[in-house]
VEXVOLUM-118111 format. One record per atom (N, C-alpha, C): residue in three letters; x, y, z. Coordinates in steps of 0.02 Angstrom, whole numbers, padded with zeros to 5 digits, always signed. Example, Ala and Ser with C-alpha at 12.3 -4.5 7.8 and 13.67 -1.06 7.14 Angstrom:
// residues 2
ALA+00660-00284+00390 ALA+00615-00225+00390 ALA+00660-00165+00390 SER+00642-00112+00354 SER+00684-00053+00357 SER+00645+00002+00394 
END
This chain:
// residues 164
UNK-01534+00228-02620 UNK-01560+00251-02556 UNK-01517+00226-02499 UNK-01479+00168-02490 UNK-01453+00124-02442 UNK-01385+00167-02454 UNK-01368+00171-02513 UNK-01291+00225-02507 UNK-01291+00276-02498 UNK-01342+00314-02494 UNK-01369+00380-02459 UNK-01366+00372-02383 UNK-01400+00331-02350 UNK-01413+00335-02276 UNK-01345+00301-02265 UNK-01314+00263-02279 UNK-01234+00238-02267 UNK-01204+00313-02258 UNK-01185+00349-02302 UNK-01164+00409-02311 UNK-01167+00466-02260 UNK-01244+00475-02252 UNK-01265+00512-02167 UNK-01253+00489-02105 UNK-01254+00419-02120 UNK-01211+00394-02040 UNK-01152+00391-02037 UNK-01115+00381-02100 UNK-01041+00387-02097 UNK-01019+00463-02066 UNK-01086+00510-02108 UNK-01051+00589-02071 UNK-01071+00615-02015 UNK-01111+00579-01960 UNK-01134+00589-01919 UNK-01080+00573-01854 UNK-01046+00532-01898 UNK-01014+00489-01848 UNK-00939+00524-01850 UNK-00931+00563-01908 UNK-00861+00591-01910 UNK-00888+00655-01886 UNK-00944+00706-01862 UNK-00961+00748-01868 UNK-00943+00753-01770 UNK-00967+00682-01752 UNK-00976+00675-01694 UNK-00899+00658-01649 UNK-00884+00614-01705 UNK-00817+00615-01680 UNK-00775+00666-01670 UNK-00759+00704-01721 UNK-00725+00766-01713 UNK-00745+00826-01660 UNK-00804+00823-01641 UNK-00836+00877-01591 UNK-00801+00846-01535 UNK-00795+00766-01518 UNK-00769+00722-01434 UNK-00693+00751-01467 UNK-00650+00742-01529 UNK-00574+00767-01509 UNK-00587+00825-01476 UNK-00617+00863-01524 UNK-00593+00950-01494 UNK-00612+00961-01436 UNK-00674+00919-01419 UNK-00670+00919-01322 UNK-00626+00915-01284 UNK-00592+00856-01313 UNK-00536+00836-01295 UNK-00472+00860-01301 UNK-00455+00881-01353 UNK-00400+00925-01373 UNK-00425+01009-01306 UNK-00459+01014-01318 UNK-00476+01068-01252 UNK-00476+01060-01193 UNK-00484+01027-01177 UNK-00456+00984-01101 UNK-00413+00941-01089 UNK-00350+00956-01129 UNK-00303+00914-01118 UNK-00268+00934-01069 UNK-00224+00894-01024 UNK-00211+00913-00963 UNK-00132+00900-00972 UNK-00078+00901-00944 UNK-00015+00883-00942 UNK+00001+00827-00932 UNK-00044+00787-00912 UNK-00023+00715-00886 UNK-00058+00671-00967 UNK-00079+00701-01002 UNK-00110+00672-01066 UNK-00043+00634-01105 UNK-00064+00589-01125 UNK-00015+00528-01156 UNK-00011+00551-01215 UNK+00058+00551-01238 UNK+00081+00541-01323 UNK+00049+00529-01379 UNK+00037+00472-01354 UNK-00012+00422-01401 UNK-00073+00442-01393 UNK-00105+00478-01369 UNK-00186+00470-01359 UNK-00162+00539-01418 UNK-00122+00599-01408 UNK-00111+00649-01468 UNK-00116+00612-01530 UNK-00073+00578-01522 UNK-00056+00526-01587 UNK-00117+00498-01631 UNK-00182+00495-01588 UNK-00221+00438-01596 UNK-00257+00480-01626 UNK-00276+00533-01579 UNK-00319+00629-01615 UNK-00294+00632-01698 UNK-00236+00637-01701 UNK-00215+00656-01755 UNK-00214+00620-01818 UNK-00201+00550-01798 UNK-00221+00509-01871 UNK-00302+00498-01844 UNK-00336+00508-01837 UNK-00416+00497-01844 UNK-00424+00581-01876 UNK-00405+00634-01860 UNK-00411+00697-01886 UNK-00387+00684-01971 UNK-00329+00693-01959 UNK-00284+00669-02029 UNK-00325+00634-02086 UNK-00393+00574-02072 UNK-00420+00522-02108 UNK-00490+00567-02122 UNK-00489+00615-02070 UNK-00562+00667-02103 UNK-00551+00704-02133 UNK-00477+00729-02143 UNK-00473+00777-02195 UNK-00440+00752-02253 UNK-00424+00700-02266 UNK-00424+00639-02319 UNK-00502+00641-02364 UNK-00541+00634-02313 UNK-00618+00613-02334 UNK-00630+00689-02352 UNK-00613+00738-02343 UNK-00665+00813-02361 UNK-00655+00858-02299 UNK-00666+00855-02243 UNK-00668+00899-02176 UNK-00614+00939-02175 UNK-00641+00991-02164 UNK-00581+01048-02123 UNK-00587+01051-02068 UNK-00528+00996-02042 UNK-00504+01009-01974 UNK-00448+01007-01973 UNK-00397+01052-02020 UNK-00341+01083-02016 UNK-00324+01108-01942 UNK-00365+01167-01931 UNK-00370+01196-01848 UNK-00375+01141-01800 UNK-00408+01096-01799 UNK-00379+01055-01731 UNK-00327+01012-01745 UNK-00290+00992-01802 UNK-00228+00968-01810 UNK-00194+01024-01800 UNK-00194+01089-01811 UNK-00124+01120-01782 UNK-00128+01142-01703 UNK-00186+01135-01661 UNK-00195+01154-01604 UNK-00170+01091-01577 UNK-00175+01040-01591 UNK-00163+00973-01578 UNK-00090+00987-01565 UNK-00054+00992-01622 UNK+00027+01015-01649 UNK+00050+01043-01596 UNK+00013+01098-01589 UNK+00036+01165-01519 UNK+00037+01115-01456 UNK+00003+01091-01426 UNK-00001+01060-01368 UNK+00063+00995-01382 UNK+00048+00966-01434 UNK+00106+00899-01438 UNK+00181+00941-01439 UNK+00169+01009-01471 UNK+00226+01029-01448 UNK+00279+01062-01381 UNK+00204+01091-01341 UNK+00213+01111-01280 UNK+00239+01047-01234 UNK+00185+00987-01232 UNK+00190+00941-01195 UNK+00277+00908-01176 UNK+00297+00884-01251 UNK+00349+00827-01279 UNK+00385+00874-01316 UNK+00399+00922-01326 UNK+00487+00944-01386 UNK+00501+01014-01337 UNK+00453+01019-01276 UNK+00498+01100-01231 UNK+00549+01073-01192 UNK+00551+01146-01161 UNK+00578+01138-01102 UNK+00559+01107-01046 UNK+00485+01119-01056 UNK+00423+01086-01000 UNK+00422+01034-00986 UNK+00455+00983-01057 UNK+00431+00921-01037 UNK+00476+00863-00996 UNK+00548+00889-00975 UNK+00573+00848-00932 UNK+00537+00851-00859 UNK+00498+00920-00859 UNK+00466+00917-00773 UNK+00408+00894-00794 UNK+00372+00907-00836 UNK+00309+00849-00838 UNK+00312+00773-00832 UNK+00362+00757-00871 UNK+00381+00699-00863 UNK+00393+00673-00790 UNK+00419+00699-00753 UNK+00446+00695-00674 UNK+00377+00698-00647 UNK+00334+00747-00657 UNK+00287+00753-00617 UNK+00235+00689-00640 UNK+00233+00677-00680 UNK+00193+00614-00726 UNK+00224+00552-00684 UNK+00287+00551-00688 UNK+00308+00481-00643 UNK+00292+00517-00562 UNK+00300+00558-00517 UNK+00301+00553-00465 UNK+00232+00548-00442 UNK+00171+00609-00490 UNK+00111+00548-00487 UNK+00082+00485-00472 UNK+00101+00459-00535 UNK+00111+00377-00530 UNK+00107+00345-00477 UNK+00189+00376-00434 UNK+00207+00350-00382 UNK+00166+00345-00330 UNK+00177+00396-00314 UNK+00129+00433-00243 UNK+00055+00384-00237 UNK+00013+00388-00300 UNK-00050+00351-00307 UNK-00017+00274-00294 UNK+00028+00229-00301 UNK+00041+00178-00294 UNK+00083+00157-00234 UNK+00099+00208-00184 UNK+00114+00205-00117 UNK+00053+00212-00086 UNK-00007+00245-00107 UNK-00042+00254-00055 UNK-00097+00210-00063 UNK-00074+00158-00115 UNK-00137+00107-00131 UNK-00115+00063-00083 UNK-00042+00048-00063 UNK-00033+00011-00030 UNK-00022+00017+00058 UNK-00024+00075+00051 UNK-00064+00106+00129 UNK-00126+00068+00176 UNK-00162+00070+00152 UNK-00233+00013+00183 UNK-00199-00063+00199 UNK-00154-00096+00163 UNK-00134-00153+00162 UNK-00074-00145+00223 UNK-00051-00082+00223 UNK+00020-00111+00268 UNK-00043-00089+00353 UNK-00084-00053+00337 UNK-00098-00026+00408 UNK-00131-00088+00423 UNK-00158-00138+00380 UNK-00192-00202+00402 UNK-00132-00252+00434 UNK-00079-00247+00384 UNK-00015-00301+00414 UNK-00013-00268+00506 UNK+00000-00204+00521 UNK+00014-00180+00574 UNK-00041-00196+00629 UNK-00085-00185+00594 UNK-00158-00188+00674 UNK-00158-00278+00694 UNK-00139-00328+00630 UNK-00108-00394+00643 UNK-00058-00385+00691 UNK-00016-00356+00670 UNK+00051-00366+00723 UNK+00022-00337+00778 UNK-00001-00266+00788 UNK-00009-00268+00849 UNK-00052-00316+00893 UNK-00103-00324+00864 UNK-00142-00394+00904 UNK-00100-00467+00916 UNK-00069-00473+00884 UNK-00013-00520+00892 UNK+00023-00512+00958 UNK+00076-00450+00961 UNK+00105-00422+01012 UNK+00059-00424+01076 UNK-00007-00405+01051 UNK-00028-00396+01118 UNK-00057-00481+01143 UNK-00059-00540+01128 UNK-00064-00589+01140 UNK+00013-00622+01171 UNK+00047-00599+01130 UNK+00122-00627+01148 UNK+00140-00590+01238 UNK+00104-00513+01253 UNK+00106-00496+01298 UNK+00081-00540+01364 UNK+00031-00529+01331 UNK-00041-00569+01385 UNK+00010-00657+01396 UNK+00030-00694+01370 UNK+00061-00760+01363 UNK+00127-00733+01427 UNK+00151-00685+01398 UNK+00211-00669+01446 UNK+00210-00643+01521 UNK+00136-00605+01537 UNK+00128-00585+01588 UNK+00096-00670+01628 UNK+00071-00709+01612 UNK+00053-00766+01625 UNK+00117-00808+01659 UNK+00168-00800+01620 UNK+00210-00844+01614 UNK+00262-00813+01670 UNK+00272-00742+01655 UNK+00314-00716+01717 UNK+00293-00711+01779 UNK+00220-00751+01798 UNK+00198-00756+01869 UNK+00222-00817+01872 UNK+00220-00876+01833 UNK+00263-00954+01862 UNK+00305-00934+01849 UNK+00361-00899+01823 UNK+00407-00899+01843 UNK+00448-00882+01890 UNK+00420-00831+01926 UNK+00436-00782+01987 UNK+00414-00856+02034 UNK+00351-00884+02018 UNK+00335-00944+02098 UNK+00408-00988+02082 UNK+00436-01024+02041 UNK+00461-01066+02020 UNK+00540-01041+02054 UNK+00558-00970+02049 UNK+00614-00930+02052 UNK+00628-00927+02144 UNK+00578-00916+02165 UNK+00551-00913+02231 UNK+00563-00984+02244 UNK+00532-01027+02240 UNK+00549-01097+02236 UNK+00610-01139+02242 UNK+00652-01106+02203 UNK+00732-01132+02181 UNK+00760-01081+02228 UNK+00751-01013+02266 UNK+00792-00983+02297 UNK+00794-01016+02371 UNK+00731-01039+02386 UNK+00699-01058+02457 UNK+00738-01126+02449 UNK+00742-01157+02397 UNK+00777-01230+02395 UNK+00852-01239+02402 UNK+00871-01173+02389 UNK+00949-01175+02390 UNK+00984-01144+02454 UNK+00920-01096+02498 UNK+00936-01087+02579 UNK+00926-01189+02613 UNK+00878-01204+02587 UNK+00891-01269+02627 UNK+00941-01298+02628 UNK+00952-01312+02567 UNK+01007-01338+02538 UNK+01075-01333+02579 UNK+01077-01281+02611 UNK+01133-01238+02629 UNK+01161-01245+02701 UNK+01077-01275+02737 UNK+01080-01284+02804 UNK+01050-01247+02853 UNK+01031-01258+02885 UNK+00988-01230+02939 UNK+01018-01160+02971 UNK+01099-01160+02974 UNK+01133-01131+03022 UNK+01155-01038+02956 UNK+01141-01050+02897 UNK+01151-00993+02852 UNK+01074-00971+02823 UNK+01022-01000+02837 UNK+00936-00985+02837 UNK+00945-00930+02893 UNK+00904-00874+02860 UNK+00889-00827+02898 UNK+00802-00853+02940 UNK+00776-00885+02914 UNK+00703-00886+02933 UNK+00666-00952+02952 UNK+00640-00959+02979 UNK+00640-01016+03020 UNK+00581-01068+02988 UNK+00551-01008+02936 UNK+00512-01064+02892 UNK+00543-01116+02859 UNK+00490-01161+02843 UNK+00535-01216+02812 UNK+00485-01188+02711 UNK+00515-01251+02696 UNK+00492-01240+02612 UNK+00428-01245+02618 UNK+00409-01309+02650 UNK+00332-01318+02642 UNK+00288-01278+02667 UNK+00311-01249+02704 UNK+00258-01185+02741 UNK+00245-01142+02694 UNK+00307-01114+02639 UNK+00316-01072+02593 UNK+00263-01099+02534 UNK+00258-01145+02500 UNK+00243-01157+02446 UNK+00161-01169+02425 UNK+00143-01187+02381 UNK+00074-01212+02416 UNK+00081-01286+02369 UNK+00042-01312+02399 UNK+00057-01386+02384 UNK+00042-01390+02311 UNK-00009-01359+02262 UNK+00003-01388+02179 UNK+00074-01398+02190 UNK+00117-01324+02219 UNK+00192-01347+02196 UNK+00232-01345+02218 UNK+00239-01412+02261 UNK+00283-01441+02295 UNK+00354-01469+02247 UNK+00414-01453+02286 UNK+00471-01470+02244 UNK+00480-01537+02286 UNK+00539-01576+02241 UNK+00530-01653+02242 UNK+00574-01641+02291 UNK+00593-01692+02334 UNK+00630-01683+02390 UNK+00685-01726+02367 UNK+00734-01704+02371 UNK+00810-01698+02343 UNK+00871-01739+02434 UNK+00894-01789+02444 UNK+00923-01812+02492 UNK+00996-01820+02472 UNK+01042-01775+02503 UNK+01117-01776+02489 UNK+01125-01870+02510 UNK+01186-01892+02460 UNK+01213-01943+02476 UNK+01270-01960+02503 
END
């Protein structure tokens, strides 16, 4: 009785299996791998070892392994199989570069903000050193009758400098 019901699940299971190839063998697509044919065929191959006629999906199998891999077809499948590939693995890395960028730009725009800061002391400072070098120069080549200190405001007063 136990080698009986062994027996019905063994064929239930090849009964079942073979119905998922030929699904499969029926929806095989161009981008379908070698080996997964390969894999159809010795699991087919081992049921008709055991008793099954599934001659017909080993030669439909055949037809497609032959369309796929021994035509003409298959140097552009192949191409299209890698440029696939590709394309899906450039655009995985799409999300990641647009994250590096919205970094940089927030970056940039801090480095801005620092620089617009910085180019107002510098313009006072510039202003500063130009007004210091009319003094410098003498009263009689000053167009303006201000002096520095009138100009400046006292945070920033320049150090007073006495020729020797």
């Amino acid at each position: 009785m136990m080698a009986y019901l062994k027996a019905c699940v063994l064929s239930w299971w090849q009964v079942g299996e073979t119905v998922s190839i030929a699904a499969k063998i029926k929806n095989t697509k161009l981008t379908t791998a070698k080996e997964e044919l390969e894999t159809w065929d010795s699991v087919l191959r081992a049921f008709e070892l055991l008793g099954m006629k599934v001659g017909f999906l080993r030669n439909r199998k055949h037809l497609l392994a032959t369309f796929l891999f021994d035509s003409e077809a298959e140097p552009d499948i192949q191409s299209y199989v890698k440029s696939k590939y590709e394309l899906e693995r450039v655009e995985s890395k799409i999300p990641k570069v647009e994250e590096k960028l919205k970094a940089l730009k927030e970056s940039a725009k801090k480095c801005a903000n620092v620089l617009d800061s910085l180019r107002h002391k510098v313009e006072t400072h510039e202003n500063i050193f130009k007004e210091l070098g009319i003094l410098l120069k003498g009263p009689e080549s000053s167009h303006s009758s201000v002096t520095l200190s009138e100009k400046t405001p006292d945070a920033v007063q320049p150090p007073v400098y006495e020729p020797t």
